[in-house]
C-alpha positions in Angstrom: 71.0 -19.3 29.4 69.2 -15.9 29.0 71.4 -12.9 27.9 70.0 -9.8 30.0 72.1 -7.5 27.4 70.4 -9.1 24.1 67.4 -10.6 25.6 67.9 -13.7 24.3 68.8 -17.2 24.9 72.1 -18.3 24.2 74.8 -21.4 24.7 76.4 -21.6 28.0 80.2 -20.8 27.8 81.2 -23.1 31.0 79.3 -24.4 33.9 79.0 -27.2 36.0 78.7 -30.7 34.9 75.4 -32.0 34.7 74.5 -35.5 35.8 72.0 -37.4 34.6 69.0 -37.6 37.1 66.7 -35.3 38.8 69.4 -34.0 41.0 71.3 -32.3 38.4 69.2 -30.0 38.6 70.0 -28.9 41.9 73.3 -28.6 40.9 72.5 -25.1 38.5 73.8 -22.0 40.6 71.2 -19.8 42.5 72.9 -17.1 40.5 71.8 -18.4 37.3 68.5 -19.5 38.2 67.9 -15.9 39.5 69.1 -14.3 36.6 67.1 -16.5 34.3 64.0 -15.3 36.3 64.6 -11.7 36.2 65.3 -11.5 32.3 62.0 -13.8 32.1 59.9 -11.3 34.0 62.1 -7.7 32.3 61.0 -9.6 28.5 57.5 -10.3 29.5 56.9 -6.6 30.8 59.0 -5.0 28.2 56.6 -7.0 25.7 53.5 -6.0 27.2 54.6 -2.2 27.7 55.6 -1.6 23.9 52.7 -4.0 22.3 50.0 -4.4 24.6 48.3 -5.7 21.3 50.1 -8.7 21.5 48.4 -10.3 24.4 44.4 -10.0 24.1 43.3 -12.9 25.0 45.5 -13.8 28.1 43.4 -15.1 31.0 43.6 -13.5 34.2 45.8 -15.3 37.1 44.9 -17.8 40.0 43.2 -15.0 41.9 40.6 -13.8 38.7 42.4 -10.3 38.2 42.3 -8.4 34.7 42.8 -4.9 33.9 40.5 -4.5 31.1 37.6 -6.4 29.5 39.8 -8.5 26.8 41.5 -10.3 29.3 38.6 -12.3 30.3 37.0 -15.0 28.7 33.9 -15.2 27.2 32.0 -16.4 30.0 32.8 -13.7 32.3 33.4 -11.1 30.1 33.2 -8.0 32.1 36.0 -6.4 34.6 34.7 -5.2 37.7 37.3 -3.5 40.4 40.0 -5.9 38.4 37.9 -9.2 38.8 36.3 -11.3 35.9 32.2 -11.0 35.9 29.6 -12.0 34.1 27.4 -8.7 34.1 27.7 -5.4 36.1 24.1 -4.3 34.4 21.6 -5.3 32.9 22.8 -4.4 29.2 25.2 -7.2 29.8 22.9 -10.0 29.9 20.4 -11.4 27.3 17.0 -13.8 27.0 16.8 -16.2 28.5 18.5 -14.9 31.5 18.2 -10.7 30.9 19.1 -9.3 34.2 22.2 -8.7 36.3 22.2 -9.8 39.8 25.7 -9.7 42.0 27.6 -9.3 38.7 26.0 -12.9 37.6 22.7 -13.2 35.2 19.4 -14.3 36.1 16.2 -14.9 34.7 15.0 -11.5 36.0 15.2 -9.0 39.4 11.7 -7.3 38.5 8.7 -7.9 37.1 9.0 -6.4 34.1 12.0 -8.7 33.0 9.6 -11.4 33.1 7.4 -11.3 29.4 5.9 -14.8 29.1 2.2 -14.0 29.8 2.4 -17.3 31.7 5.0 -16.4 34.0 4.6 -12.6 35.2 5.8 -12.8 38.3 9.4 -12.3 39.4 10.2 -14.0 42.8 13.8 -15.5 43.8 15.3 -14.3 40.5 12.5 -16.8 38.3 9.7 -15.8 36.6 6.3 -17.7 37.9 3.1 -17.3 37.5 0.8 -15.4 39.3 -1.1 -16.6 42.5 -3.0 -13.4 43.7 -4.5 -10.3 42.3 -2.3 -8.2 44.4 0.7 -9.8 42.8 -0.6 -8.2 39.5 -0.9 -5.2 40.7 2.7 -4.7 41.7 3.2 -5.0 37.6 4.3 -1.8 35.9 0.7 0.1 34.9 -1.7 0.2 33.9 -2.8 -2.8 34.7 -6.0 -3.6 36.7 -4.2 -5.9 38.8 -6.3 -9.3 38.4 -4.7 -12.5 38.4 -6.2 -15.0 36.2 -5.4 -19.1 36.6 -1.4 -17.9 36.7 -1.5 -15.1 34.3 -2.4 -11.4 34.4 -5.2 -10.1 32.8 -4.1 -7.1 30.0 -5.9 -4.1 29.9 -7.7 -4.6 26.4 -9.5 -7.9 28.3 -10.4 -6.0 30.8 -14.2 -3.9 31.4 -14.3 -1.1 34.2 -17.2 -0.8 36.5 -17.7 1.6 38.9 -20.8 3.9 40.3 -19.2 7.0 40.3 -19.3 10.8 39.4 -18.5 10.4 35.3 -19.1 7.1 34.8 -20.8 6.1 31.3 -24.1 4.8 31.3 -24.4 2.7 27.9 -22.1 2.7 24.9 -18.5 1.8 23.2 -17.0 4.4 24.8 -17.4 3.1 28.4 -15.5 0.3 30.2 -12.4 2.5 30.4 -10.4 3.2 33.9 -11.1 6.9 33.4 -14.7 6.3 32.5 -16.0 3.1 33.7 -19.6 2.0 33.4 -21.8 2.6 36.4 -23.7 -0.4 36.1 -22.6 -4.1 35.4 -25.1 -5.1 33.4 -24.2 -2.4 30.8 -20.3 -3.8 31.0 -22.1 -7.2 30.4 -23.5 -5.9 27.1 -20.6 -5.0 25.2 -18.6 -8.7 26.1 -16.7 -9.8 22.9 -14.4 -12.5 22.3 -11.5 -10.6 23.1 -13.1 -8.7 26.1 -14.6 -11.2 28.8 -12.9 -9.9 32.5 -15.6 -7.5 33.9 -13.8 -5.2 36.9 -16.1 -4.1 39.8 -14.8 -1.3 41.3 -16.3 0.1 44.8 -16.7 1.6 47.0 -20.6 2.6 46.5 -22.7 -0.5 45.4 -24.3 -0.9 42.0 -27.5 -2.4 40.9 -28.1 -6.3 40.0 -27.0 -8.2 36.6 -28.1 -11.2 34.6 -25.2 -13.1 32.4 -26.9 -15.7 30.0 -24.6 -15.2 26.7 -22.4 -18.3 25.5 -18.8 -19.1 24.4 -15.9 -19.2 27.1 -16.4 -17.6 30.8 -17.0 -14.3 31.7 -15.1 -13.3 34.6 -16.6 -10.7 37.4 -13.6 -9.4 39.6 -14.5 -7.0 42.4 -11.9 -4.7 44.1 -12.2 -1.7 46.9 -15.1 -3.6 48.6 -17.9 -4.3 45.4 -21.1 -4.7 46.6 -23.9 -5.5 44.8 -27.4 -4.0 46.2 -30.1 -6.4 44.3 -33.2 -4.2 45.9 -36.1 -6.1 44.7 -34.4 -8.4 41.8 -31.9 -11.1 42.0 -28.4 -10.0 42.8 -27.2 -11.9 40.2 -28.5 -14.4 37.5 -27.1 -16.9 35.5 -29.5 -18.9 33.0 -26.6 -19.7 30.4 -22.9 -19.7 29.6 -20.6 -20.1 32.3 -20.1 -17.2 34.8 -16.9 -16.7 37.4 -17.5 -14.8 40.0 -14.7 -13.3 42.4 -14.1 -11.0 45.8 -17.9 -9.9 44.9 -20.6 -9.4 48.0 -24.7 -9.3 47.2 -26.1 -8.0 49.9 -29.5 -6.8 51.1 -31.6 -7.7 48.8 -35.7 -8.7 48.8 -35.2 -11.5 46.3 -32.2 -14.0 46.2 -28.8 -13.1 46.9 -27.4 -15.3 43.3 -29.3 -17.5 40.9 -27.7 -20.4 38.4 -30.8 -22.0 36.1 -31.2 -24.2 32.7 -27.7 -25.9 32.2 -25.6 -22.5 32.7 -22.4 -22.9 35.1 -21.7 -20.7 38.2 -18.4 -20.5 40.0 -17.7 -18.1 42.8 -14.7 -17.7 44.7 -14.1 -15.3 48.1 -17.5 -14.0 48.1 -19.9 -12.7 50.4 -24.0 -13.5 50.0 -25.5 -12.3 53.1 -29.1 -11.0 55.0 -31.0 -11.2 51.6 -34.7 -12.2 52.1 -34.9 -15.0 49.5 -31.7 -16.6 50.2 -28.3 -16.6 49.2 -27.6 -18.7 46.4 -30.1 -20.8 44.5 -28.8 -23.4 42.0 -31.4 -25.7 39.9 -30.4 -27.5 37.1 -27.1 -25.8 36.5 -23.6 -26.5 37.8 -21.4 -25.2 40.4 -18.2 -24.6 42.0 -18.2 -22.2 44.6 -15.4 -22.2 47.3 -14.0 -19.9 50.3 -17.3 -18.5 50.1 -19.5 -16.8 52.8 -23.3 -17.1 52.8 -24.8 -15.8 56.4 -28.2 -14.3 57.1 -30.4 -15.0 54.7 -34.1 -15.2 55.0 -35.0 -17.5 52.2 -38.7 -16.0 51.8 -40.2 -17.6 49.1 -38.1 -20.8 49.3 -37.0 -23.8 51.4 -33.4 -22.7 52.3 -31.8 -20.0 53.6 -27.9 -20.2 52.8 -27.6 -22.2 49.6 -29.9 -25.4 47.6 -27.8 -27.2 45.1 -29.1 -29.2 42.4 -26.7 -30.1 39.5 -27.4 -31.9 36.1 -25.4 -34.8 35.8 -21.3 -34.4 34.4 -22.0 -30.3 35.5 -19.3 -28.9 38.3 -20.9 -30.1 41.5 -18.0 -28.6 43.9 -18.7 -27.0 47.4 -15.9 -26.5 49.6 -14.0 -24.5 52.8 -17.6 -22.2 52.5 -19.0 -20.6 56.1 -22.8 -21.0 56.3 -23.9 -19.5 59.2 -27.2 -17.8 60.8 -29.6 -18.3 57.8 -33.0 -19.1 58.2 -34.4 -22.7 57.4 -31.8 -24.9 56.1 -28.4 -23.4 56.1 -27.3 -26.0 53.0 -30.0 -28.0 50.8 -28.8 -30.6 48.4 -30.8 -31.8 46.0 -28.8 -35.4 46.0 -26.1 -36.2 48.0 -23.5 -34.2 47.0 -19.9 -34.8 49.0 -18.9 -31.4 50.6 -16.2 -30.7 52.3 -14.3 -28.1 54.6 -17.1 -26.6 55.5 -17.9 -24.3 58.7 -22.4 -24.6 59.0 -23.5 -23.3 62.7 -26.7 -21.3 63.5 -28.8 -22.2 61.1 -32.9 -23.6 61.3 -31.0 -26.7 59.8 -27.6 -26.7 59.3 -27.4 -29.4 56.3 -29.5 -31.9 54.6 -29.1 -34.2 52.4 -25.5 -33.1 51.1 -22.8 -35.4 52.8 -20.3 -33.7 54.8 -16.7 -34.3 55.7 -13.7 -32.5 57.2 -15.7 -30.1 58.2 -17.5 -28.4 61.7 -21.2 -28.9 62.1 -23.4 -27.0 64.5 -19.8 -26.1 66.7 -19.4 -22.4 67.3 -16.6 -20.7 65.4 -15.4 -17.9 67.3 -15.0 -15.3 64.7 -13.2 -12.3 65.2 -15.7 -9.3 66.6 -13.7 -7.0 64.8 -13.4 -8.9 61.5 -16.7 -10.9 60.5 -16.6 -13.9 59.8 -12.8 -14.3 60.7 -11.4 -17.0 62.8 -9.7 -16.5 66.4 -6.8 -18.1 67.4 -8.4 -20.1 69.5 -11.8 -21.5 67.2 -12.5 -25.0 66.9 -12.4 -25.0 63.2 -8.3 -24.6 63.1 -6.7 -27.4 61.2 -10.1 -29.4 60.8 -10.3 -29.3 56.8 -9.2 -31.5 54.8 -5.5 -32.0 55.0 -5.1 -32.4 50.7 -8.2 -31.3 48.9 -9.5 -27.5 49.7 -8.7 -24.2 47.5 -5.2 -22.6 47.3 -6.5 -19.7 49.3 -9.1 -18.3 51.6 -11.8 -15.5 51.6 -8.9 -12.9 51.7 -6.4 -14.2 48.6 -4.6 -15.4 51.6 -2.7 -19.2 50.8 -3.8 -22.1 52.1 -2.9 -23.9 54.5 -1.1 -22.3 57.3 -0.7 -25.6 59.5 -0.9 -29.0 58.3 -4.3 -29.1 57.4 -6.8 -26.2 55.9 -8.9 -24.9 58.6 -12.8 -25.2 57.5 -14.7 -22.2 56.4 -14.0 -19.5 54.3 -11.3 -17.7 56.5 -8.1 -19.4 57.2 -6.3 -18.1 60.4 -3.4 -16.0 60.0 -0.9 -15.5 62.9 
């Protein structure tokens, strides 16, 4: 029994007899069981009281309590409002899971926890890759907010362009935010190995480029509405290299809207070629991959077509797909073989297509585009759900995803409620 005077155990000097069993043990006085509690609970606080030393490691109870750090274990380590945690701040956590979230740690809660170039996005608590420029944007500055095949393009990649009061005509010392180049072509000029994203900048338009340099893509990016005014040049010529063109419009001009020649590869994504006289975009003997694309009003003086000719060398890109061609003169789309296209919206045009082969796509069908939005769907158009339902880009003429139903619509916009 426990001695409450010495704290101790000692012999019983008398007590019951104990039988043999598991009822003898109902047959220990309350009396004694009590006391034995109380000098158990007086030597454990006594202990703790004098030596608190003594007891660093003990775990908190059944209900996670814990006055200070020590007494959790190492897997919750912290003591928040006398409860175990793993974090209550960031400071608490480490890679690969840096940031505190509801005292528990998580790959990250902003974008700046997430430092893998290929993942710089933070959404749900786990870094991912990029899928839109705005995404980019929303990273700590500077940055110029361009998202590039799940990544986002650094500043020291990156070549500013923009017609504006102090803008630098020629020279190293241009290309910067605070003193862009006015004119592409001379952002063109200074492309290195390191430095291959060009950054159009609007809102006044600039004057047309030619690209025909080698080695990996050169990317053209246009923000704040980037227009490109070709006057009585191309808008935009390719003859080698390959050349990726993005959220760009040529408009206006007495030549061709864009030109791809002698092997060189043109992509273009979410752009707008319209009302130039020689056509919108003119591709011989160079390959192609353009996509969510507009081409609308062009004359096509000088040539055959009026929205777009393709002719590819065989093994080039030979992609053309979700584009609206609508309202050019002559031939809306002239293949030079019969290319498969697909997803496409052609209506208004002297011919709408020949040649190419078309499927999931609306030929010759008005589209009922938004008055107040060119070249924007209604509700209501013919062209909703009418692409293809597993091949057509990951977005649409705005950045916007695709698809909203359960197949893309066709054309370059796709309906948003």
């Amino acid at each position: 029994m426990c001695d409450l005077r010495q704290f101790r155990c000692v012999a019983m000097d008398a007590g019951p007899v104990v039988e043999a069993g598991q009822d003898a043990l109902t047959d220990v006085p309350a009396t004694v069981d009590s006391r034995a509690d109380a000098a158990t609970d007086q030597v454990a606080d006594r202990t703790a009281d004098a030596r608190p030393d003594l007891l660093p490691d003990r775990a908190p109870d059944a209900a996670g309590s814990c006055g200070t750090n020590v007494e959790c274990p190492t897997t919750a380590k912290q003591c928040v409002a006398n409860r175990c945690v793993e974090c209550a701040a960031d400071e608490h956590c480490a890679r690969p899971r840096p940031a505190c979230n509801a005292n528990a740690c998580v790959e990250c809660t902003r974008n700046d926890h997430c430092t893998d170039p290929g993942k710089p996005i933070c959404a749900n608590r786990v870094c991912r890759p990029c899928g839109s420029d705005a995404e980019c944007a929303a990273r700590p500055a500077p940055n110029p907010g361009i998202c590039l095949a799940g990544r986002c393009a650094e500043e020291t990649e990156t070549i500013y362009v923009q017609n504006r009061s102090g803008c630098a005509l020629r020279g190293a010392a241009g290309g910067s935010p605070a003193a862009p180049y006015c004119e592409p072509q001379a952002g063109l000029d200074v492309v290195t190995a390191i430095r291959r994203v060009l950054l159009l900048r609007g809102p006044n338009s600039m004057p047309p480029f030619a690209y025909n340099l080698g080695g990996p893509p050169v990317v053209v990016v246009g923000q704040a509405n980037a227009r490109i005014n070709p006057g009585a040049l191309v808008g935009i010529r390719v003859s080698a290299g390959e050349l990726i063109i993005r959220s760009v419009t040529v408009s206006a001009g007495d030549s061709a809207g864009v030109i791809a020649e002698n092997g060189a590869v043109l992509r273009m994504n979410r752009c707008v070629v319209e009302n130039n006289r020689g056509g919108g975009v003119y591709v011989n003997g160079a390959g192609f991959d353009i996509t969510s694309t507009v081409l609308a009003g062009n004359q096509g003086e000088g040539f055959d077509f009026g929205g777009a000719s393709l002719l590819a060398p065989g093994g080039a890109p030979q992609r053309f797909m979700n584009n609206t061609v609508v309202d050019n003169k002559k031939f809306g789309l002239l293949c030079g073989q019969a290319y498969a296209v697909k997803g496409l919206l052609l209506n208004g045009n002297g011919v709408d297509i020949f040649t190419c082969v078309a499927t999931s796509s609306k030929v010759g069908v008005g589209p009922m585009f938004d008055p107040a939005r060119p070249y924007h769907l209604l509700k209501d158009s013919p062209c909703h759900d009418q692409g293809d339902a597993t091949d057509f880009p990951s977005d649409d003429i705005d950045g916007e995803p695709r698809p909203r139903g359960m197949r893309s619509d066709c054309g370059a916009d796709e309906f948003q409620e």
